[in-house]
C-alpha positions as CSV (number, residue, x, y, z in Angstrom):
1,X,0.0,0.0,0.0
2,X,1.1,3.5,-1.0
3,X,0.4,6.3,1.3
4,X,0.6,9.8,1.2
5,X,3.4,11.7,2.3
6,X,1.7,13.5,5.8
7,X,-1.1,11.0,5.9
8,X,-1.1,10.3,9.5
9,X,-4.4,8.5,9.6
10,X,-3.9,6.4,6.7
11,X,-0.4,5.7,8.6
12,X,-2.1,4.8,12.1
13,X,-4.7,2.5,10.3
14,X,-2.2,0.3,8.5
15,X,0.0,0.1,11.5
16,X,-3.4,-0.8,13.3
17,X,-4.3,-3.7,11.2
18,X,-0.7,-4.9,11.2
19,X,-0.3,-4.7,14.9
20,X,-3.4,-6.6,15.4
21,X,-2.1,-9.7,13.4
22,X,1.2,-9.5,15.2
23,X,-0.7,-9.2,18.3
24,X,-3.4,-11.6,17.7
25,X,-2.1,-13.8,15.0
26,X,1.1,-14.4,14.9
27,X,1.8,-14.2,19.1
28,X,2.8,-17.7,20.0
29,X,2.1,-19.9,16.8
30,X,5.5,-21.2,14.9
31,X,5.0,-21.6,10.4
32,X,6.8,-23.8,8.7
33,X,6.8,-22.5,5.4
34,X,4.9,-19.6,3.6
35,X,2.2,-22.1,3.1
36,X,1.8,-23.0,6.2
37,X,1.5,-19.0,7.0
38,X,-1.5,-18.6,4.8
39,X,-3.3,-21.7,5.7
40,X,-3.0,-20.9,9.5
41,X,-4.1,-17.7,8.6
42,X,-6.6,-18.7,6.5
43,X,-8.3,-20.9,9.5
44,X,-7.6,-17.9,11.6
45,X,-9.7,-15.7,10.1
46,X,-12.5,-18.0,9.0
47,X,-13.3,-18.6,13.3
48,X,-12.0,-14.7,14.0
49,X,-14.9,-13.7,11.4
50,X,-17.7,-15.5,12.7
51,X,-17.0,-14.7,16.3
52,X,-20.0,-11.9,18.2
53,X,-17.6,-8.5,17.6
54,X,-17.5,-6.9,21.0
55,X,-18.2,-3.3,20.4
56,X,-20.8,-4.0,17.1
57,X,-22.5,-6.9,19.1
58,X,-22.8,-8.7,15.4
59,X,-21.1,-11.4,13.8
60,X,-18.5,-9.9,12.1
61,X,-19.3,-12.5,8.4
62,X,-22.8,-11.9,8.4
63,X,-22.2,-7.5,9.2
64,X,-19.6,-7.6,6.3
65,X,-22.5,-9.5,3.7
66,X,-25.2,-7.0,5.0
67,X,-22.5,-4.3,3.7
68,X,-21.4,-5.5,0.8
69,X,-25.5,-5.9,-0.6
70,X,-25.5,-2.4,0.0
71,X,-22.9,-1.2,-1.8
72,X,-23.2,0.0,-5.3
73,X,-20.7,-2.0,-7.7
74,X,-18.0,-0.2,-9.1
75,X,-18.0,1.5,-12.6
76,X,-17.0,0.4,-16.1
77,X,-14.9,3.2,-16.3
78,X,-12.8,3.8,-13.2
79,X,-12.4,7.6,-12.3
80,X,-8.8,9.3,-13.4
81,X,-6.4,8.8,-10.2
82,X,-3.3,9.7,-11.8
83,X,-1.7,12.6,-9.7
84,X,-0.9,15.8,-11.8
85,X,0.9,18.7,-11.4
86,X,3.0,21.6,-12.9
87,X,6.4,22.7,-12.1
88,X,8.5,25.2,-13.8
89,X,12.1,23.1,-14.3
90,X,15.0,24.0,-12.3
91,X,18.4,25.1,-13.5
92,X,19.2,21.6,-12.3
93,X,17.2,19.7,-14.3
94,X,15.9,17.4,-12.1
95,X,12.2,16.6,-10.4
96,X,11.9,14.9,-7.5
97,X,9.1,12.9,-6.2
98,X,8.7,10.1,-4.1
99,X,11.8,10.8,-3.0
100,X,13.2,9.6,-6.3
101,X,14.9,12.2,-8.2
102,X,14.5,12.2,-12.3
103,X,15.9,13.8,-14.8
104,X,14.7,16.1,-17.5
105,X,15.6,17.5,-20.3
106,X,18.0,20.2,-20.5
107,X,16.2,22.1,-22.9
108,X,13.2,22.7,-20.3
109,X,14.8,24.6,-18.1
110,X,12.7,27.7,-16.8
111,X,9.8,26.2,-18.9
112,X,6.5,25.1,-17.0
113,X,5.7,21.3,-17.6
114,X,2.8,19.3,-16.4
115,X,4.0,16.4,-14.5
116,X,1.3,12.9,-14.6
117,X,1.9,10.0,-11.8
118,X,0.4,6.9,-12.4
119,X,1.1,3.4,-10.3
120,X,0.8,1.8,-13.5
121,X,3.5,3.2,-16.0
């Protein structure tokens, strides 16, 4: 998962999740392999899921299908998420981002260029 640079919340729910496994998962039990892993895990979570959840007083399986038949399904077309932006290029010719640096032409110096991040190219 990619996460925002500043994103505390996004941060403190994926360290969440992740200390929970550790916590409640993994505490105690040895794997042999990464097989073994994801079929422990797999029989983990089918009893964790059916269990009463404490604060919801529902079984967790059952709230998650009453969720999902109300969701609307997702588009055809998914929405644009690539993220844009324009800079005007250094004397250095360089962009950074993700704290990978890139080079750019030289020839755009002082110009403004639009710059288009995308996870898939």
């Amino acid at each position: 998962m990619i996460l925002d640079a500043g994103d505390c919340q996004a941060k403190g729910a994926l360290e969440r999740s992740h200390r929970f496994l550790h916590g409640n998962f993994e505490a105690g039990r040895r794997f042999a392999n990464a097989l073994d892993f994801q079929d422990q895990l797999d029989r983990w979570c089918d009893r964790i899921n059916a269990r009463v959840h404490r604060t919801t007083r529902a079984i967790v399986a059952e709230r998650l299908a009453e969720e999902r038949a109300l969701m609307r399904p997702l588009p055809q077309l998914l929405p644009d998420s690539d993220r844009r932006f324009v800079i005007r290029v250094p004397a250095q010719p360089y962009l950074r981002f993700d704290r990978n640096d890139y080079s750019l032409d030289p020839r755009l110096v002082g110009r403004r260029v639009e710059v288009r991040v995308s996870q898939t190219s």
